[in-house]
C-alpha positions as CSV (number, residue, x, y, z in Angstrom):
1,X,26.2,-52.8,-1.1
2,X,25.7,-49.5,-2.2
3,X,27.7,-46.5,-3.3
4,X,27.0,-43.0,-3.4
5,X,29.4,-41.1,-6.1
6,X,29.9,-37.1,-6.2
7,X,30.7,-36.0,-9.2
8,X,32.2,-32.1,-9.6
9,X,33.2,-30.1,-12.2
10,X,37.3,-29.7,-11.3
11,X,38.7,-26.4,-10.0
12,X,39.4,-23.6,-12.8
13,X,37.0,-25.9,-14.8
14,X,33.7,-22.3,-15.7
15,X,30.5,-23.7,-14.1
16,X,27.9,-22.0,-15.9
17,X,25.0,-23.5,-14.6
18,X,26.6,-22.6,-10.9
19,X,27.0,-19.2,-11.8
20,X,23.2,-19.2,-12.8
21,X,21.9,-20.1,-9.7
22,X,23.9,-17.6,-7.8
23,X,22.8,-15.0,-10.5
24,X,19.2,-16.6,-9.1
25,X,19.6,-16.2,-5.6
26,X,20.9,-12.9,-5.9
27,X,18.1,-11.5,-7.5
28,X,15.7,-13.6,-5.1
29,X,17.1,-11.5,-2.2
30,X,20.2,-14.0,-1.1
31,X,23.0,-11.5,-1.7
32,X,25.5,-13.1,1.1
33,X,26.2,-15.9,-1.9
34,X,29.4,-15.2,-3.3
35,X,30.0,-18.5,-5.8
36,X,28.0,-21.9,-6.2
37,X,29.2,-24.8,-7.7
38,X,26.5,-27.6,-9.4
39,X,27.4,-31.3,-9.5
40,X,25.6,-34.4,-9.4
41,X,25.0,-37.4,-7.0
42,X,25.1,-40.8,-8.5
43,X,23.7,-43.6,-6.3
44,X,24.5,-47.1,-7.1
45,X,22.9,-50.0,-6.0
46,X,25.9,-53.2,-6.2
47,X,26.0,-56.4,-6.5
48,X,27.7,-58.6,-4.0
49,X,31.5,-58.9,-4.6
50,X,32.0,-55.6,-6.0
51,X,34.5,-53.7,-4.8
52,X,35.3,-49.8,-4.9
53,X,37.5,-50.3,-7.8
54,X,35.2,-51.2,-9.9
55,X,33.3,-48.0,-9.2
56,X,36.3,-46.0,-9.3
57,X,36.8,-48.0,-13.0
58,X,33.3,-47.2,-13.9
59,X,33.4,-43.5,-13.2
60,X,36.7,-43.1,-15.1
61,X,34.8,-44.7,-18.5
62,X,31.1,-43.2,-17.9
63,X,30.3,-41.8,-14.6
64,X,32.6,-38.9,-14.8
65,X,33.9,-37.0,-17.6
66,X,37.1,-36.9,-16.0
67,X,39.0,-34.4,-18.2
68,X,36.7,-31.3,-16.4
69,X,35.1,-33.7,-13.7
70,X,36.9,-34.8,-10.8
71,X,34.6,-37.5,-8.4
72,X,34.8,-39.3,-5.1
73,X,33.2,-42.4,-3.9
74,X,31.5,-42.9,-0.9
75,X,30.8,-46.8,0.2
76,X,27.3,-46.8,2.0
């Protein structure tokens, strides 16, 4: 089984790095981008038997920092 995992800085949380890349665009010509947002995209490969839980478990202790990070799971 796999799992994909979206991890995102929460709302009200400053994304810097976001704001760079619009500040990018813009000055590459893309003016109609008002706001970007960065995150990341963890795949996991699992073993047999493990369940969503135990992804949502290991985002809460290392996947995620889940005081400015919010994430969801995605079984594939």
């Amino acid at each position: 089984m796999k799992a994909r995992v979206h991890v995102m800085l929460k709302n009200g949380v400053l994304d810097p790095q976001g704001e760079a890349v619009r500040h990018a665009l813009g000055a590459m010509g893309f003016d109609k981008v008002t706001g970007v947002r960065q995150g990341k995209v963890i795949d996991l490969d699992l073993a047999e038997g493990a369940t969503e839980a135990d992804v949502a478990e290991m985002c809460e202790k290392l996947l995620a920092n889940t005081v400015i990070e919010r994430y969801e799971i995605e079984l594939v």
